[in-house]
C-alpha positions in Angstrom: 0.0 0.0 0.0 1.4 3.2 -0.9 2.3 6.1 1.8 0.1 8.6 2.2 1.1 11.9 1.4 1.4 13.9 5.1 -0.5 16.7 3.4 -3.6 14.6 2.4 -6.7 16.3 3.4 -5.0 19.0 4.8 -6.1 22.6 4.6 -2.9 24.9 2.9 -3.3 28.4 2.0 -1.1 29.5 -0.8 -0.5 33.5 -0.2 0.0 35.1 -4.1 -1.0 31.4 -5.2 -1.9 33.1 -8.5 1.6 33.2 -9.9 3.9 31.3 -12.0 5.5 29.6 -9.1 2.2 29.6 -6.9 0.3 27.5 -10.2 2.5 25.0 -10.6 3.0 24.5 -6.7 -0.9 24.2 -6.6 -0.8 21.5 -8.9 1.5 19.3 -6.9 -0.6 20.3 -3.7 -3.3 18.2 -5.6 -2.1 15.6 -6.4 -1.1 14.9 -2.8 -4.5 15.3 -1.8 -4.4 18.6 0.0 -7.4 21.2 0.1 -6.0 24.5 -1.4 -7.2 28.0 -0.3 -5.9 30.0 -3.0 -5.5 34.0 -1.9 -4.1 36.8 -3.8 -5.9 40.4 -4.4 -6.7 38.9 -7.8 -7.7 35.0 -7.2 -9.6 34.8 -10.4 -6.5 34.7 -12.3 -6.2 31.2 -11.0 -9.3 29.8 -12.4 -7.8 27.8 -14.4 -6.9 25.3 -11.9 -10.4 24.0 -10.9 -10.5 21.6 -13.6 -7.6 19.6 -11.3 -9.3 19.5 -8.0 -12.0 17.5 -6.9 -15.0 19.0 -5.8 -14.7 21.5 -2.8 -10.8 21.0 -2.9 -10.1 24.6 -4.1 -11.2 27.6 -2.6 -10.2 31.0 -4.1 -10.3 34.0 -1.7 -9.2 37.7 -1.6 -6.9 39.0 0.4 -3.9 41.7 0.4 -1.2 41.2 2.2 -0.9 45.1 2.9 -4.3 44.6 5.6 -2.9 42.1 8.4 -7.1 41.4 8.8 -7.4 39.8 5.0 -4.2 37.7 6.1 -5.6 36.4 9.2 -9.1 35.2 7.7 -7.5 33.6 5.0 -5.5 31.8 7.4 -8.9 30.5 9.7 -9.3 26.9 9.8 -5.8 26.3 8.1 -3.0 23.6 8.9 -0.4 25.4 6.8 0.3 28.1 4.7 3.1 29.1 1.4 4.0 32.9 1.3 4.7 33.2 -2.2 3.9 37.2 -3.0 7.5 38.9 -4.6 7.9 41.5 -7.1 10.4 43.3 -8.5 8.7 46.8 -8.5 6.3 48.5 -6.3 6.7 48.7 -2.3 8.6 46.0 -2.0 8.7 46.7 1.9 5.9 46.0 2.4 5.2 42.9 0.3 8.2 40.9 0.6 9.1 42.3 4.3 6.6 43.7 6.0 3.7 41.4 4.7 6.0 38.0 4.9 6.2 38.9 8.7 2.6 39.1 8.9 1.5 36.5 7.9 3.9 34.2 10.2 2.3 36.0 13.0 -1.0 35.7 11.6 0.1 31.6 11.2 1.4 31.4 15.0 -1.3 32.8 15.9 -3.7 30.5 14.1 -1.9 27.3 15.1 -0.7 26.5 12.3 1.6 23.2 11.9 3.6 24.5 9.0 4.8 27.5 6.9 6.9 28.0 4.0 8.2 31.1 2.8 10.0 31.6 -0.7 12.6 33.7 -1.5 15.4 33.8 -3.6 18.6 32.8 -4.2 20.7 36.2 -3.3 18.5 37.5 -0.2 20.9 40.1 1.3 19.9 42.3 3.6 22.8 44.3 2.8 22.3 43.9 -0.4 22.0 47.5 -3.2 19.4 45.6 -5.0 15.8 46.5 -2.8 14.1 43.2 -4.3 17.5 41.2 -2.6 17.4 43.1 0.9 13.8 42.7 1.3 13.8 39.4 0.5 16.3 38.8 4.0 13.9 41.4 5.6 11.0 39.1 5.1 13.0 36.0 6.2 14.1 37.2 9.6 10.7 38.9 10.2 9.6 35.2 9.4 11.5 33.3 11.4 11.1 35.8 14.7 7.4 35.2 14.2 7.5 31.7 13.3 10.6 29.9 14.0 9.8 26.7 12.9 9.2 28.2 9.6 11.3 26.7 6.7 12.9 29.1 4.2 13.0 28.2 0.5 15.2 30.0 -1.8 15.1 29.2 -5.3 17.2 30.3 -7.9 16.4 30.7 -11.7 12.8 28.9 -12.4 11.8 27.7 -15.7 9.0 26.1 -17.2 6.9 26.1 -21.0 5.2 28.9 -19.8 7.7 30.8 -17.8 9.4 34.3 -18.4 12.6 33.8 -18.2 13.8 31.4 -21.4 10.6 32.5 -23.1 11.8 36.1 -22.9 14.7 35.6 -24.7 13.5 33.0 -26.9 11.2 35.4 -28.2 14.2 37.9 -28.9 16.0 35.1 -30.4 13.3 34.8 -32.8 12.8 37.9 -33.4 16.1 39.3 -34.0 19.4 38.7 -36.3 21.8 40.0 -33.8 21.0 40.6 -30.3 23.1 41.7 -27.4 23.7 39.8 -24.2 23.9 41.2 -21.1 26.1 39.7 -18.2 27.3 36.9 -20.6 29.4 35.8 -18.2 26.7 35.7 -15.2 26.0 32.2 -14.0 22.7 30.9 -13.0 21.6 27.6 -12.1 17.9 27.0 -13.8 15.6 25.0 -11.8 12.5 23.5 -13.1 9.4 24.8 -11.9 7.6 21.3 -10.8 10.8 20.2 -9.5 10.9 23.8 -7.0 6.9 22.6 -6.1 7.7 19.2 -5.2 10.6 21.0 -2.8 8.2 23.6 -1.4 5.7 20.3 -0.9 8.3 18.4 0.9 9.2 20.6 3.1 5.6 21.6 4.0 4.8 18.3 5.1 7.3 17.7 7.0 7.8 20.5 9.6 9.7 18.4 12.1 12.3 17.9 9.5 12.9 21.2 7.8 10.9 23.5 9.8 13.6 26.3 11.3 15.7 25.7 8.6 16.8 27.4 4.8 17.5 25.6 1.9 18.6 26.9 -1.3 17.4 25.3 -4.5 18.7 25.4 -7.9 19.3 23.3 -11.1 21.5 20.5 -11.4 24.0 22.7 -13.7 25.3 26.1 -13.3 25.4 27.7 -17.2 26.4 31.2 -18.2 23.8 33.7 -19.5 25.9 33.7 -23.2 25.5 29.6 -22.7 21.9 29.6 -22.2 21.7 32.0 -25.5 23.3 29.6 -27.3 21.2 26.6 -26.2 18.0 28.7 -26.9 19.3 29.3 -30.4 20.1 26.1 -31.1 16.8 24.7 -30.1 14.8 26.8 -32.5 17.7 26.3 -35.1 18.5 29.9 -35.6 22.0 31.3 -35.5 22.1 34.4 -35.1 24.7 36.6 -33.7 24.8 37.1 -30.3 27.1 40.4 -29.3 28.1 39.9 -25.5 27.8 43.4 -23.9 29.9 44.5 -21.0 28.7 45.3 -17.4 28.8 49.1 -18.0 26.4 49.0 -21.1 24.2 46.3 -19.4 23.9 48.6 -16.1 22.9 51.3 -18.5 20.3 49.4 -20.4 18.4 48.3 -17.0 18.6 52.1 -16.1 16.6 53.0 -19.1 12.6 52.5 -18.5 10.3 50.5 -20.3 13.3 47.6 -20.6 12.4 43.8 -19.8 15.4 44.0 -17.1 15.5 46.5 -14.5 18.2 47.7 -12.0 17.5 45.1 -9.0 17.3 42.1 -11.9 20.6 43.3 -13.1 22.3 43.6 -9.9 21.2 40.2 -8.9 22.0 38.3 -12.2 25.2 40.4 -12.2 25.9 38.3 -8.8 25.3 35.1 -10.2 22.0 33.2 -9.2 23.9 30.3 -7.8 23.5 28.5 -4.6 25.9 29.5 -1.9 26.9 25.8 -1.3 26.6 27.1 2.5 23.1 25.6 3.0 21.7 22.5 2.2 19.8 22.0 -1.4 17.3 20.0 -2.7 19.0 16.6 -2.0 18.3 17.3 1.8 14.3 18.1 0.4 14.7 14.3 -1.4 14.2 15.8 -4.9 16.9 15.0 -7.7 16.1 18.4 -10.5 16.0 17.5 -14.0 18.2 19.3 -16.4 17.2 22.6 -18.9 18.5 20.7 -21.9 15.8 18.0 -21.0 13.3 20.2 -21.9 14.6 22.8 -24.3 14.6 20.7 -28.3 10.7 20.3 -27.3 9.9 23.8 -26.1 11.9 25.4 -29.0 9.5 24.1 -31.6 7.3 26.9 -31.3 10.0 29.4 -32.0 11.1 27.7 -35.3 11.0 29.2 -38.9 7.8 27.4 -39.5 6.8 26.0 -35.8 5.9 22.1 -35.9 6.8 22.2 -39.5 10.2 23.3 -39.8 11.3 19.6 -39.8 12.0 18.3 -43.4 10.4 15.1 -43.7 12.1 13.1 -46.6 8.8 12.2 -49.2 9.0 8.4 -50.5 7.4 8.6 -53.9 5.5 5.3 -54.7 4.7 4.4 -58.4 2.2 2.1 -59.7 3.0 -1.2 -61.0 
């Protein structure tokens, strides 16, 4: 008989479960049986996951993490709770810092068995980047309010329908010659399902990881002019790819209206590789599957002619 899942029947709330990461970590949720109270100041966006749950396993539910009184009757009834909110513009003090704080109150308070918070791979609370230092902000406002609260930092996150490879696959395809910026930047890309599975792991299993950070990445550290390349080839372009140095990158995210702004840039400037000083995903029991895996398949869209940029060799057949 299998195991089951520690999380079956169990009431989580996933706080900003309406974005990339919070989707694809509802979907694992799910499938280990858990009821899912989905809250964000928009929960409709996340419509599109009722199809997966049974009936009355989803709830969707308002709430902004700016009011403390939204966060704490979200939180009513639950067993555990995911604060996934993060931007990288607007008051980011009071999102990622202020409002991760509150809700680990709000979850003590409650008497709740678990609670996950995910950062980011970077979090410096000395850090020049505001998206970095209030991600350590949040953290220790966490763990003073919650101590046995685990801390998940992930790195890089990619998936078919994420922004990161699709951003500059779209450029790829797009454009002859395109500039890289921080060619030489390292990141680490991590699967999004394999980052859910993590975040589930540890959710279910406070007396193992609660009080304690882990840092989460891909199997394989590649530079930004490497993944480029690997984007290129998949949609079986070559273009030429000029690498830029840092002063005309920091210039670029300067300018408004760009896809990269000042924080992004200061962080991938810094790599967006795990420290090596806390444990990783092994510790969470999940082995990450490479980008490469993934990449020939998700590249199809971007060809020439999409699904029909393969030559297919005609046999010709003649009548006898």
């Amino acid at each position: 008989m299998a195991k089951r899942d520690p999380l079956n029947g169990k009431l989580v709330v996933l706080l900003g479960g309406t974005g990339f990461v919070g989707t694809h970590l509802a979907q694992d949720l799910l499938a280990r049986g858990a009821r899912l109270r989905i809250a964000s100041r928009h929960p409709e966006r996340a419509y599109k996951l009722k199809p997966l749950g049974n009936l009355g396993q989803i709830q969707f539910v308002a709430c902004d993490v700016t009011k403390p009184d939204t966060i704490r009757a979200v939180l009513t009834g639950a067993d555990a709770a995911i604060y996934l909110v993060g931007s990288f513009s607007g008051n980011l003090a009071s999102i990622q810092a202020k409002g991760a704080g509150t809700a680990a109150q709000a979850a003590a308070e409650a008497g709740l068995e678990s609670f996950v918070l995910v950062s980011a791979l970077g979090a410096d609370a000395a850090s020049e980047a505001a998206y970095a230092r209030t991600k350590a902000e949040g953290e220790a406002a966490v763990i003073a309010a919650f101590p046995k609260a685990t801390i998940i930092r992930p790195g890089v996150l990619f998936a078919e329908d994420d922004k990161f490879v699709n951003l500059f696959a779209g450029l790829i395809s797009a454009f002859p010659v395109l500039p890289v910026f921080g060619p030489e930047a390292k990141v680490q890309p991590l699967w999004v399902d394999d980052a859910a599975q993590a975040i589930g792991n540890a959710l279910g299993d406070p007396k193992t990881h609660g009080g304690k950070t882990y840092e989460i990445a891909g199997p394989e550290a590649i530079t930004m002019g490497q993944l480029h390349r690997m984007i290129a080839k998949g949609q079986e372009r070559s273009p030429l790819l000029l690498d830029m140095p840092d002063a005309m990158s920091a210039l670029f995210a300067a300018l408004p209206g760009t896809p990269m702004n000042r924080d992004q840039w200061i962080m991938l400037k810094s790599g967006s590789v795990p420290s090596g000083k806390l444990p990783g995903l092994k510790a969470l029991g999940v082995v990450p599957k490479p980008l490469d895996l993934f990449m020939d398949k998700w590249m199809v869209r971007y060809r020439k002619h999409g699904r029909f940029g393969t030559k297919i060799s005609a046999v010709k057949h003649t009548e006898g």
